[in-house]
N, C-alpha and C positions, 0 to 999 in steps of 0.2 A: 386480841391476838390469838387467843382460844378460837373462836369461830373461826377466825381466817386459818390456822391449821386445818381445824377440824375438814374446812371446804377445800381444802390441799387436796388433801387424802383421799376423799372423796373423787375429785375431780382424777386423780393417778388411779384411784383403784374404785371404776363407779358400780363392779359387784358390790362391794361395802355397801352399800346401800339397803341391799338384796339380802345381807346377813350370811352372804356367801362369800368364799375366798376362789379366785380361780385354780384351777389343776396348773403348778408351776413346773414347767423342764426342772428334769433331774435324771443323775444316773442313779439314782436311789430307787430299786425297781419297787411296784405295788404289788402287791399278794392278796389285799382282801381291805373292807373299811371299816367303818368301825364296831369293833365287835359288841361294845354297847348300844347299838341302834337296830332295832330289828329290818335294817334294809339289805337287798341282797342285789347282786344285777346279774340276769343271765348275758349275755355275750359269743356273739356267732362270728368264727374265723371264716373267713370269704377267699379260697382260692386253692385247693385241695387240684379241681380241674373234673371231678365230676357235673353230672347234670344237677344245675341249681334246685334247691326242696323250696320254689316260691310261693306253696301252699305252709309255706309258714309265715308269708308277711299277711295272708289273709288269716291266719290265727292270732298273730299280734294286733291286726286291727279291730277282728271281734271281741279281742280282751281289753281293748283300748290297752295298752302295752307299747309302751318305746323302749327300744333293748337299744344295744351299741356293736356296731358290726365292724370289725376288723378286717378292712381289703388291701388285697394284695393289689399295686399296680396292674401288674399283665392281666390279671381280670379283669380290671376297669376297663381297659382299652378292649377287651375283647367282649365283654357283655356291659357295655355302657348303657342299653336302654333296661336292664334289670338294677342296675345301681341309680339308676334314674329315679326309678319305681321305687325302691327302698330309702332312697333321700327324702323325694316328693311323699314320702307319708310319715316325717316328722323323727325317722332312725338317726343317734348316732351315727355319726362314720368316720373312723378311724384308719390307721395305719397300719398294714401287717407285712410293709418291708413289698419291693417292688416283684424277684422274682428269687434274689439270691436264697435259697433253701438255710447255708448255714454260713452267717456273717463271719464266726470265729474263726472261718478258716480264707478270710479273703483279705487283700489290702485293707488299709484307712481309706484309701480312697475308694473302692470298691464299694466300703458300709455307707458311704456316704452319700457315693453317685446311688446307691438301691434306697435308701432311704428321700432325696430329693425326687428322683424317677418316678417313687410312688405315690409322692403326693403331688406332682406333677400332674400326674394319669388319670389321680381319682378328682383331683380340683377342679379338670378341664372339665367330668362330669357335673359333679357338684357346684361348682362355683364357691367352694370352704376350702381351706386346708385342712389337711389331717391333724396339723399340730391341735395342741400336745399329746394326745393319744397317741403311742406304737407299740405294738407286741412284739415279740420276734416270729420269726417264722419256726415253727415246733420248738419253741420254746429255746430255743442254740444262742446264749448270748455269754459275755463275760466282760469283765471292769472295761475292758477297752471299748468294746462295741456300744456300752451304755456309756461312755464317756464321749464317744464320738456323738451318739443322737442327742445325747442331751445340749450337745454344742449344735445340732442343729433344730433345738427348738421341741423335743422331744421328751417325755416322762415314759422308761415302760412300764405295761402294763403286764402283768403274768395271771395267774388265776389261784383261787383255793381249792376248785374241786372240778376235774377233767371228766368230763361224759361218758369217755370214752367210745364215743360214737361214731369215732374215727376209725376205729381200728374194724379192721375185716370179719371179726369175729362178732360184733356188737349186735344185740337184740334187741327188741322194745322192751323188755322186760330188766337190761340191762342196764341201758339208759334211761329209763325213768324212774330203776330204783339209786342211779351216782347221784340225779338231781337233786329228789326229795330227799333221800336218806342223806347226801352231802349237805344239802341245808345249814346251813347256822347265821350269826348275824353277823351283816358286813360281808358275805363270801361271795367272791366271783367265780360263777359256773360257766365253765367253757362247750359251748356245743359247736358245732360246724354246718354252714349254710351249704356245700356241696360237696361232700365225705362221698367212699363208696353206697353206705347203706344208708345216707342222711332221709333218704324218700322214705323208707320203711322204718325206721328206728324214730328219729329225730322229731320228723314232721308228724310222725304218726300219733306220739304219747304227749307233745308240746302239752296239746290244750289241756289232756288233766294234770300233767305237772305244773301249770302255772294253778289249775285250780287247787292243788296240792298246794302248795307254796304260798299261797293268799290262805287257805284256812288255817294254817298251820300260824298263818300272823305276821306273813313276810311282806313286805312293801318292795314291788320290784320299779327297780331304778334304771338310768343308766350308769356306765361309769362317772361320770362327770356330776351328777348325782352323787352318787354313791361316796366320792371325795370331796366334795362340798357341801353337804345340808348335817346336821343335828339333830 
C-alpha cells in the first residue's frame, strides 16, 4: 500500500522525482528566495517601448547564463522575431501583464482580459504559456489584482533589489553598483531589456556584473530556479 501511494504522488507531482516542487499560483506575491542558499536571479522586464539592448542575449550566452524575462503582450506581438531569439536560446519567459500600465485602477475584468491577452501574444510566439510567472507592470498591484491572477493560474513575481536602469537619470556606474552592491542570497534583481538608457547602462556593465556576482559566490538562476532547488 506504501509503494502504491508512494507511485500516486509521483505520478500527480512527476517534479518529486527531480527533488523539485513546482512555482504554485498564488496571490501571495515573491520578493526574493531563499535567503539561506547562496542563489540569486537577475531578471529583465521586456516592454518599456525603447529600442531592445539584444547585445545582452549575446552576453548571457557568452556566460552560459539563463535569466528569466518578463514580457509584455504588445511587445510580443510587435517584436515577435526578438522574443523568438530569446526563447530559442533556452531564457525564461514570463508575464508582465499585456499593455494595461496600472491594473489597480481598471475593472476585474479588464486585469483579467490583460492578463489572458499577454500570454495569448507571448504563447503564439513561444509555443509555452507564461503561467505561473507574472510581474505587474511597475510594480502597480494590490489583494484584488493578485487575487484575480492568481485565479487565472498566476504567482507574482516582485523583486529585492531595482537597477534602477530604468529611470532617465541611470549611469553604468549606477547600475552596476544596485547590482553588485544589492547582492545577497536569494535576491531578485530587476534590470530592463529596452529602458531609455538600457544600451548604455545595462548592456554595457552586464558582463562584469555577472563576473562580480559569480566571484563574490553567487549561483545565478532563473526564477523558477530560484523557487524550487535547495
Amino acid at each position: 500500500m506504501l509503494l502504491v501511494a508512494l507511485l500516486a504522488l509521483v505520478a500527480i507531482r512527476p517534479d518529486a522525482a527531480r527533488g523539485q516542487s513546482a512555482v504554485t499560483p498564488s496571490d501571495q506575491e515573491v520578493t526574493r528566495g531563499d535567503p539561506a542558499v547562496a542563489n540569486l536571479a537577475l531578471v529583465f522586464n521586456v516592454g518599456a517601448g525603447f529600442e531592445p539592448a539584444t547585445s545582452i542575449l549575446d552576453t548571457l550566452a557568452g556566460k552560459q547564463l539563463k535569466a528569466t524575462f518578463f514580457v509584455m503582450g504588445w511587445w510580443a506581438e510587435r517584436h515577435p522575431d526578438v522574443l523568438q531569439l530569446i526563447a530559442s536560446q533556452g531564457h525564461e519567459i514570463a508575464s508582465h501583464g499585456h499593455s494595461i500600465f496600472d491594473l489597480t485602477q481598471v475593472s476585474d475584468a479588464q486585469v483579467r482580459a490583460d492578463l489572458e491577452n499577454a500570454d495569448a501574444a507571448i504563447s503564439a510566439v513561444t509555443g509555452r504559456s507564461t503561467r505561473p510567472l507574472w510581474s505587474p507592470s511597475a510594480g502597480y498591484r494590490n489583494a484584488r489584482v493578485r487575487a484575480i491572477a492568481a485565479d487565472e493560474g498566476y504567482r507574482p513575481i516582485l523583486w529585492t533589489v531595482d537597477s534602477g536602469d530604468w529611470t532617465t537619470d541611470a549611469t553604468p556606474e549606477s547600475v552596476y553598483s544596485h547590482i553588485v552592491n544589492g547582492a545577497s542570497n536569494g535576491a531578485i534583481i530587476v534590470l530592463h531589456f529596452d529602458s531609455p538608457h538600457t544600451l548604455e547602462t545595462t548592456a554595457e556593465v552586464l558582463p562584469a556584473a555577472i563576473d562580480a556576482l559569480r566571484e563574490a559566490g553567487y549561483h545565478l538562476v532563473t526564477i523558477t530556479e530560484l523557487l524550487t532547488t535547495s
